[in-house]
Backbone as numpy.savetxt, mean C-alpha at the origin, in Angstrom:
# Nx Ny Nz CAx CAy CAz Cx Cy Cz
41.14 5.97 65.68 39.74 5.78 65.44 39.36 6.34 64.08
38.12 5.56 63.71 38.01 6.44 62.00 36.85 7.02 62.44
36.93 8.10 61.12 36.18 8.99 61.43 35.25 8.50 60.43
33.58 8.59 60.27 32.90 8.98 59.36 33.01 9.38 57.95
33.37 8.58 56.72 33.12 9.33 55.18 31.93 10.49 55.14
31.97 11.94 55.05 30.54 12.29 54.93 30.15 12.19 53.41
28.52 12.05 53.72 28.32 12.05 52.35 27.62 13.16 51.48
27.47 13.27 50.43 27.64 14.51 49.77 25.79 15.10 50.18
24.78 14.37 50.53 23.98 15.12 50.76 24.30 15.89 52.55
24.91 15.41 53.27 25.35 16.45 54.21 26.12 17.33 54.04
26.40 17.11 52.85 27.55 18.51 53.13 26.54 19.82 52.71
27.11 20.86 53.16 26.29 21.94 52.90 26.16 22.27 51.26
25.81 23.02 50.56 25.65 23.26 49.19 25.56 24.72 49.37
26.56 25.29 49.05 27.32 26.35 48.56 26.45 27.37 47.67
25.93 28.70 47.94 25.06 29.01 46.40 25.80 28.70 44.85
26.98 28.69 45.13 27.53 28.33 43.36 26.96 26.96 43.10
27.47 26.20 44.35 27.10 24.89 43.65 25.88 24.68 43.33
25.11 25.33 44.00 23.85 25.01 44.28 23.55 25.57 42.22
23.70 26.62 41.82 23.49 27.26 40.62 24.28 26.42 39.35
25.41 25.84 39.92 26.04 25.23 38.40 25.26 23.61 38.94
24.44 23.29 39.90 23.88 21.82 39.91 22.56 22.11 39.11
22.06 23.06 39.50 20.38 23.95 38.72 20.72 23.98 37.04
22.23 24.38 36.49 22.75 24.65 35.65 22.98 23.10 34.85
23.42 22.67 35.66 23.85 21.31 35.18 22.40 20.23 35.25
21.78 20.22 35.35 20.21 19.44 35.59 19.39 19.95 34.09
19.39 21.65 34.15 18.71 22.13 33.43 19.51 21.88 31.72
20.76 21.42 32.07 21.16 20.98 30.52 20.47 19.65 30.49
20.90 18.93 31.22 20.72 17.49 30.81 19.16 17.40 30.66
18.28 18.14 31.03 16.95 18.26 30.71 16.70 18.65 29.05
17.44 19.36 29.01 17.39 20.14 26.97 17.99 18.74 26.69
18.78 18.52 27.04 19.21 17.46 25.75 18.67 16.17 26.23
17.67 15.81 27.20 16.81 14.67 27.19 15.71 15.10 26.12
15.02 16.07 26.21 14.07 17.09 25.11 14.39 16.89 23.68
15.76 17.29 23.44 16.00 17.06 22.31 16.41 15.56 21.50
16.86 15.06 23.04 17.01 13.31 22.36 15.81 12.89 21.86
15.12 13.10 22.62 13.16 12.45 22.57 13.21 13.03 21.64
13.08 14.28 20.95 12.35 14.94 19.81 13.20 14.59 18.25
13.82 14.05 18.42 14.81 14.11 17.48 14.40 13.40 15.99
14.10 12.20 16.87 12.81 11.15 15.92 11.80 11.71 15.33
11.44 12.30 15.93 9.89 13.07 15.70 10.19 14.08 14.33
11.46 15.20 14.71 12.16 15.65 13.24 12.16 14.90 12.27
13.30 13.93 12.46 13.47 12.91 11.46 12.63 12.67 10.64
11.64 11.91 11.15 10.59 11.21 10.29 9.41 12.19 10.28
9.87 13.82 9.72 8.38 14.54 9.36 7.64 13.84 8.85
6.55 14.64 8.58 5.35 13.97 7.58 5.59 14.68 6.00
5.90 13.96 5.08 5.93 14.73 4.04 4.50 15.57 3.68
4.78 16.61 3.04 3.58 17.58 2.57 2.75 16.81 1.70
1.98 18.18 1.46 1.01 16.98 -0.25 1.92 17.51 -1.11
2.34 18.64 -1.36 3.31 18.57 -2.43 4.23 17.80 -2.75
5.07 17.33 -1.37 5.93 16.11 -1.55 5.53 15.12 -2.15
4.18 14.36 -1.90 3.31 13.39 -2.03 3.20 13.67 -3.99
2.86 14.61 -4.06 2.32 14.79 -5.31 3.32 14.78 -6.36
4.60 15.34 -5.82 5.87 15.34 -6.26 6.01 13.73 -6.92
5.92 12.91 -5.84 6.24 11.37 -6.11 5.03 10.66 -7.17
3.83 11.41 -6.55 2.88 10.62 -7.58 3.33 11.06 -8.95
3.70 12.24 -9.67 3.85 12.37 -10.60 5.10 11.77 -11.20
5.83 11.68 -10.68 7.63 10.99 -10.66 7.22 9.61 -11.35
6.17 8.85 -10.09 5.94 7.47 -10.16 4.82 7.12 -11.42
4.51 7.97 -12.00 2.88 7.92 -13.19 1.77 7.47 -12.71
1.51 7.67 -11.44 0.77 6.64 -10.61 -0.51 7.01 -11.20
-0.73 8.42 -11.81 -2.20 8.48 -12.70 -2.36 7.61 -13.94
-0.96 7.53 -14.44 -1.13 6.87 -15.71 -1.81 4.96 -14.91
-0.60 4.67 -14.59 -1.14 3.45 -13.97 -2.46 2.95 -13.51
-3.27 4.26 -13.13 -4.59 3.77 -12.49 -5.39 3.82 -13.77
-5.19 5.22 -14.91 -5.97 4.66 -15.85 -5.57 3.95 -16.92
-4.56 2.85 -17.52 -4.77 1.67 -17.69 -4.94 0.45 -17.03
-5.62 1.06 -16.04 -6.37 -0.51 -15.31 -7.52 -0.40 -15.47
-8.02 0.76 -15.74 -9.61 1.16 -15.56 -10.64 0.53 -17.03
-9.62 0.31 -18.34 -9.88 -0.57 -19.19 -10.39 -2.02 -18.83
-9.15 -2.63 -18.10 -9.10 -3.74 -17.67 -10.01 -4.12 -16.78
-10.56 -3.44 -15.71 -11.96 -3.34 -14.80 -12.95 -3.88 -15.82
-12.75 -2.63 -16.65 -14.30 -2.79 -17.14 -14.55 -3.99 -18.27
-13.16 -4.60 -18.71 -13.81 -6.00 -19.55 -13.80 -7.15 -18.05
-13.38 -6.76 -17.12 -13.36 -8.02 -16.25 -14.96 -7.34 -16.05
-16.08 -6.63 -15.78 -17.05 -6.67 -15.62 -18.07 -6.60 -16.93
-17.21 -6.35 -17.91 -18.71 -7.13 -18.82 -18.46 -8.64 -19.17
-16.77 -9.02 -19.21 -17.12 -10.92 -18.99 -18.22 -11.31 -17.66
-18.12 -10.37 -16.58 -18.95 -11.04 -15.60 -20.57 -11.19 -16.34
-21.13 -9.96 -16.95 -22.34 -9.85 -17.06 -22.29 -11.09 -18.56
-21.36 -11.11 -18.99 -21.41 -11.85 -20.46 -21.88 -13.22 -19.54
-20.84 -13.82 -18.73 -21.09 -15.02 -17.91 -22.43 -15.10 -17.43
-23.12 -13.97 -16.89 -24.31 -13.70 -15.94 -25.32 -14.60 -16.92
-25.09 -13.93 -18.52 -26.26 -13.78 -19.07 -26.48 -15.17 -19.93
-25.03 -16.03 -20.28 -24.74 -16.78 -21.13 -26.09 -17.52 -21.59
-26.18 -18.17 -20.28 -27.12 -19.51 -20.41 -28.73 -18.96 -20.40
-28.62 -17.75 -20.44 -30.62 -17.32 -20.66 -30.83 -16.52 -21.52
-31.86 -16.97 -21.99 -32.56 -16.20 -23.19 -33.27 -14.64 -22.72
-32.88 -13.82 -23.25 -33.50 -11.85 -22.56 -34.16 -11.67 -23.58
-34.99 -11.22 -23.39 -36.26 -10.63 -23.99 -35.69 -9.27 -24.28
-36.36 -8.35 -25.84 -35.15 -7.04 -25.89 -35.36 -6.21 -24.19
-36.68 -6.42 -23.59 -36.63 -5.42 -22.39 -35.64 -6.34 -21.51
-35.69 -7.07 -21.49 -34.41 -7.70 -20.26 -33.09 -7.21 -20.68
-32.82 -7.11 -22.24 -31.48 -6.86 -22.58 -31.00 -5.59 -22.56
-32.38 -4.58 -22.94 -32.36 -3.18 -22.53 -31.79 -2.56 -20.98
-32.44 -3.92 -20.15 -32.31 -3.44 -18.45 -31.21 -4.00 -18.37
-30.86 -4.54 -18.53 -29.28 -5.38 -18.69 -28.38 -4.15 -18.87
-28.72 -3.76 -20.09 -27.63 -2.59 -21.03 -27.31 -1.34 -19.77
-28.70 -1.16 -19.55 -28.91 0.23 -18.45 -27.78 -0.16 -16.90
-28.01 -1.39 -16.73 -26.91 -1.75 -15.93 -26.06 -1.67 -15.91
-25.43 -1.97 -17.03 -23.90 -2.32 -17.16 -23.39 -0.81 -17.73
-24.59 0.39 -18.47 -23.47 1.66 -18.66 -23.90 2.04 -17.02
-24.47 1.88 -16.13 -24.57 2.09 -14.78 -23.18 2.46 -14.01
-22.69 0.78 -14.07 -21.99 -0.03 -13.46 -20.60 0.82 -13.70
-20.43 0.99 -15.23 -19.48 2.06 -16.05 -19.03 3.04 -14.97
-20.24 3.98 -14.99 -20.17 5.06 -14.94 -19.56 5.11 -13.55
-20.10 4.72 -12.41 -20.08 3.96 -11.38 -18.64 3.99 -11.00
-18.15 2.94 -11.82 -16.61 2.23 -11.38 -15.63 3.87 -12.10
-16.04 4.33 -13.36 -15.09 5.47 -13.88 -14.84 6.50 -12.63
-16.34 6.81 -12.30 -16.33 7.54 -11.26 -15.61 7.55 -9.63
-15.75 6.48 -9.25 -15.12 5.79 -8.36 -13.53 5.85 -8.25
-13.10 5.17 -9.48 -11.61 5.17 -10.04 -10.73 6.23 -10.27
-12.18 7.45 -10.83 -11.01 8.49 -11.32 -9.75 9.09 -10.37
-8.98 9.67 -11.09 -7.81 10.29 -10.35 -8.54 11.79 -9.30
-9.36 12.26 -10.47 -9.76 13.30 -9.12 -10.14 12.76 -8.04
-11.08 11.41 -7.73 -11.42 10.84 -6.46 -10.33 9.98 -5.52
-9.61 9.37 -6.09 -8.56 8.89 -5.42 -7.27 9.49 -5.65
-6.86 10.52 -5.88 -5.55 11.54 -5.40 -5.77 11.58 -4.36
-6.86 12.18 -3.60 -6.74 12.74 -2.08 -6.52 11.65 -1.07
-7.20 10.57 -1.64 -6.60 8.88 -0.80 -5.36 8.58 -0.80
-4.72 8.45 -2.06 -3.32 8.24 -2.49 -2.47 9.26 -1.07
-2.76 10.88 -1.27 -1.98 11.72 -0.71 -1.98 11.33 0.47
-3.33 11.01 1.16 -3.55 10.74 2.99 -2.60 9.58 3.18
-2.93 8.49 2.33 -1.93 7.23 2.85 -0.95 7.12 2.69
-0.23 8.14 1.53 1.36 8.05 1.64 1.74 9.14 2.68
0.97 9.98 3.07 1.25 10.64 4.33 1.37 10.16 5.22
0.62 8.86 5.71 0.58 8.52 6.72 1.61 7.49 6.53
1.85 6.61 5.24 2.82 5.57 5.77 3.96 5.64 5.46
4.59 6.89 4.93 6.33 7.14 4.41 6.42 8.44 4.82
7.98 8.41 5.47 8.12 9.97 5.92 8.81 11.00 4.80
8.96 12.00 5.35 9.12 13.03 3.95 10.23 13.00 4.13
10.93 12.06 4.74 12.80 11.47 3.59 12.51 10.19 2.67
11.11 9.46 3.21 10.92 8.30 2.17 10.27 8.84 0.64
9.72 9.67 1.11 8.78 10.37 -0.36 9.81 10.52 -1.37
10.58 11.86 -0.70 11.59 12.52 -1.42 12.23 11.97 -1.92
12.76 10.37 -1.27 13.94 9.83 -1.70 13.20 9.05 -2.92
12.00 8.44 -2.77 11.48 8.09 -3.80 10.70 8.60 -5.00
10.98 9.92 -4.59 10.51 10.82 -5.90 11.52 11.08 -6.94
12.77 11.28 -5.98 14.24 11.41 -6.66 14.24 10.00 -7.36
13.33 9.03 -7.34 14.45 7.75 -7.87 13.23 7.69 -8.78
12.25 7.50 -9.38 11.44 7.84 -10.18 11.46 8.99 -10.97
12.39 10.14 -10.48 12.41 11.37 -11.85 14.40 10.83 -12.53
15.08 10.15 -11.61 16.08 9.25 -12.29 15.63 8.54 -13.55
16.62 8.07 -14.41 17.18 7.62 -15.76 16.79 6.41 -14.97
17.13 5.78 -13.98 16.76 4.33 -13.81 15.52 4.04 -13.61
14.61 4.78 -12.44 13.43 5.16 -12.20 12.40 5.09 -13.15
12.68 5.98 -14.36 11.98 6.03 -15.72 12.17 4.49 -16.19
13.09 3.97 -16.28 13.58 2.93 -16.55 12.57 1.66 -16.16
12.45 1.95 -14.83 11.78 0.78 -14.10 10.49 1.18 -14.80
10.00 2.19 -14.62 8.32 2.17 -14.94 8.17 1.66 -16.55
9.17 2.00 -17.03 8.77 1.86 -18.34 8.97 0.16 -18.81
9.84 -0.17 -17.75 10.05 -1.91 -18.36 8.57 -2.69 -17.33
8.11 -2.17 -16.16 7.32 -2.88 -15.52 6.04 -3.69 -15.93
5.48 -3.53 -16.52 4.58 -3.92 -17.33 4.62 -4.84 -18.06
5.93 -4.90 -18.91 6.18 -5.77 -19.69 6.83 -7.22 -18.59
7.56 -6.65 -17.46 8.12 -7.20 -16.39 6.67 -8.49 -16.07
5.33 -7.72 -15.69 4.49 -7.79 -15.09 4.34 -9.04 -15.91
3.81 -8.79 -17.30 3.56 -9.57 -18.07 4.71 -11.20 -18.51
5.59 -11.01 -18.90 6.09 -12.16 -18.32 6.35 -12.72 -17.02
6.21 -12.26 -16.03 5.74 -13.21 -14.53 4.42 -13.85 -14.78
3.60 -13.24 -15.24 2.51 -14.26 -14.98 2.66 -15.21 -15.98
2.99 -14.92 -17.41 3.47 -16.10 -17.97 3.63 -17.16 -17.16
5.11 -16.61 -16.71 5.71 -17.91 -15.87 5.14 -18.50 -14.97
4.49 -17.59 -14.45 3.75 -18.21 -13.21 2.64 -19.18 -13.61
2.03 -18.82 -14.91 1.18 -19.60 -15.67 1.37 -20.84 -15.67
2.75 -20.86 -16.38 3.58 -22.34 -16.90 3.95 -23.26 -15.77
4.06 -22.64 -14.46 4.92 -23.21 -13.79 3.79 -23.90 -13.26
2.22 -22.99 -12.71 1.22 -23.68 -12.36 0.18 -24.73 -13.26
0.50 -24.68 -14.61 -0.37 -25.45 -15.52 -0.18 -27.37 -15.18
0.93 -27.60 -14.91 0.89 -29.07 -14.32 0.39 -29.38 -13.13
0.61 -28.20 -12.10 0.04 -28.59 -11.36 -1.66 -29.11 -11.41
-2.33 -27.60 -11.57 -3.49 -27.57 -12.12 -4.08 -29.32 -12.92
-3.16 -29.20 -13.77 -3.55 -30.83 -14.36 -3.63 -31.88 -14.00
-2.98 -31.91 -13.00 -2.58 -33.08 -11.94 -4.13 -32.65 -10.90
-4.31 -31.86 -10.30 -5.62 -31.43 -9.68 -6.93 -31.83 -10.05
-6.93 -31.71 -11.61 -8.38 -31.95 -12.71 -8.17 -33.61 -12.60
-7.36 -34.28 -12.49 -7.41 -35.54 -12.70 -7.73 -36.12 -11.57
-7.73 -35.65 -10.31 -8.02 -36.10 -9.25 -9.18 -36.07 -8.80
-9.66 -34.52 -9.26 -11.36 -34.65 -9.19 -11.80 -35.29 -9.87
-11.96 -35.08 -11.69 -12.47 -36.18 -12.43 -12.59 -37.80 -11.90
-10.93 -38.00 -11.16 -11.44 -39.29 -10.45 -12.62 -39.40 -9.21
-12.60 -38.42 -8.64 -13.39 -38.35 -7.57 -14.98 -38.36 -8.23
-15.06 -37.46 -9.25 -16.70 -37.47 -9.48 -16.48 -38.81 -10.74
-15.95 -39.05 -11.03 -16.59 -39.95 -12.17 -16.77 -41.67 -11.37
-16.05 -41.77 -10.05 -16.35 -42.68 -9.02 -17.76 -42.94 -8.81
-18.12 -44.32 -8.79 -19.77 -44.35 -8.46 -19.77 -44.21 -6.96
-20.69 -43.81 -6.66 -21.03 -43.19 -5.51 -21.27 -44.68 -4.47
-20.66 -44.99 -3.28 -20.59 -46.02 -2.67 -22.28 -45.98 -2.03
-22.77 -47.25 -2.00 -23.35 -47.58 -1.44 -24.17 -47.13 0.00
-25.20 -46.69 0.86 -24.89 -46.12 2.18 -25.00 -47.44 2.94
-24.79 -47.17 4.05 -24.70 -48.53 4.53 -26.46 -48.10 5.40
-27.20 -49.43 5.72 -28.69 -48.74 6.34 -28.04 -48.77 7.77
């Protein structure tokens, strides 16, 4: 006759066992803890120093103020456009003027590096971890790094060239289609 397999919750539990199973639970608990947390290490948050580390690596001040030139003729062509077709009286041109060093002051203010560092710092905090910072601070205070910033611009500038050239037929081909469209006499309505 067979007897019964017993199974391991009937069997009695021994105080050792009972202490190396408490023993053995309570590891695999640390190192579930530490699996979970591990990520969380990994991807610290870089500091602001880190942050600041990279902004300076990257010239990211220089960069913002030669754009801040460029702002401000894209907003006096706007007001140049605004004003083209009307005649200002000197007080209209006066209130005009008062506007546009307004507008200046306004956008300088807005732009400057003291006001947007602390933006810069929050969002690279929040969207690169402090192995992405670092690693990209290291590659910006690099010979190649320097390299890149210093050719980018010029980089910048022939893309749009090209991009110019590549879109100018199109564009032409476009103008000819409207021109056909408006220079079409206008059909008839039907009553």
């Amino acid at each position: 006759m067979l007897r019964p397999v017993p199974r391991l919750q009937d069997a009695p539990m021994t105080p050792t066992a009972f202490i190396s199973a408490r023993r053995h639970a309570r590891r695999l608990l640390v190192l579930l803890v530490l699996a979970l947390a591990a990520p969380v290490a990994w991807a610290q948050a870089p500091s602001d120093a880190d942050v600041n580390r990279l902004l300076a690596a990257s010239r990211a001040q220089t960069m913002l103020d030669t754009m801040l030139p460029q702002i401000e003729a894209m907003q006096q062509q706007q007001f140049a456009q605004l004003t083209a077709q009307r005649q200002l009286d000197a007080d209209q041109q006066a209130q005009l003027q008062r506007i546009q060093d307004r507008t200046r002051q306004t956008v300088r203010k807005a732009l400057s590096w003291s006001e947007l560092r602390p933006m810069y710092v929050d969002l690279y905090k929040r969207s690169f971890s402090r192995e992405d910072v670092i690693a990209m601070a290291e590659f910006y205070e690099s010979s190649a790094g320097q390299s890149l910033l210093d050719k980018t611009p010029a980089l910048t500038q022939n893309l749009m060239g090209a991009i110019q050239q590549k879109m100018l037929p199109l564009f032409t081909d476009l103008q000819k289609d409207l021109e056909k469209i408006v220079n079409e006499p206008a059909a008839a309505q039907k009553p």
